[in-house]
N, C-alpha and C positions, 0 to 999 in steps of 0.2 A: 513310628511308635516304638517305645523300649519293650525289652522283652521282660518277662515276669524274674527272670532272677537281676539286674539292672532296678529296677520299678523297687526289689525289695531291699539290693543295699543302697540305693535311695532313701528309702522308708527307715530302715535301721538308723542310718548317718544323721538327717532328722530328727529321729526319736531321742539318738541320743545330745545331738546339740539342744532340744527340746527340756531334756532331763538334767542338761548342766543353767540352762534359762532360766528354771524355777528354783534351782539350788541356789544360785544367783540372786532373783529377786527377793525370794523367804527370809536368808540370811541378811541381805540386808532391812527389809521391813521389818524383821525382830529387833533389829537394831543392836543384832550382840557384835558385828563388828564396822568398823566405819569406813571398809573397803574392800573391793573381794576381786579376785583373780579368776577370767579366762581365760586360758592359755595366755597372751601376751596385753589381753587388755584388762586395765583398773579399772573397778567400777565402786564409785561410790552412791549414795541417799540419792545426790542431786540426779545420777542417771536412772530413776525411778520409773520416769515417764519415757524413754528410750527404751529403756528393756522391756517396758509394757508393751510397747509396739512391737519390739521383734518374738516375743513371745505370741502375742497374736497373730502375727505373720506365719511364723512357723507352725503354730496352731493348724492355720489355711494350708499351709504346703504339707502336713500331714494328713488331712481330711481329702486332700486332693487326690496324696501316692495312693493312699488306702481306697479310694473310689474308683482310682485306675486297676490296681491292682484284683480286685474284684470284678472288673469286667467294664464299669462303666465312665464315659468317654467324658471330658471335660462339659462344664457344664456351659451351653451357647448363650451368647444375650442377645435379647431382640429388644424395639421398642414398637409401643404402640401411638401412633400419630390418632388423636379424638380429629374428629370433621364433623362441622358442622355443617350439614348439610341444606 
């Protein structure tokens, strides 16, 4: 496990690719221009549904640092098998 200051420039690095994703998305959805620059990638209208996904992704790896960083440990999955007995 990383230690709390790792966990927070984690969580910083995140936040702020997070805050250039929505700058991204917005500016395009408004439609005021017809291509927009990440560091080295173009993005235009048609990559709409792309950046919706990584927004949402990093959404999850935000919610994730900030649940570790608070103490609690990733979240387990189990499943439940029904029997019919």
């Amino acid at each position: 496990m990383a230690s709390k200051t790792i966990i927070k420039r984690r969580l910083a690095f995140c936040e702020e690719a997070l805050d250039r994703l929505y700058g991204a998305y917005n500016a395009l959805l408004k439609g005021g221009v017809k291509s927009y620059m990440i560091d080295d990638r173009q993005l235009t209208r048609l990559d709409l549904p792309v950046l919706s996904e990584e927004i949402r992704e990093m959404e999850n790896r935000v919610d994730e640092l900030t649940a570790e960083l608070s103490g609690q440990g990733p979240r387990k999955v189990f499943g439940v098998l029904p029997r019919d007995w």
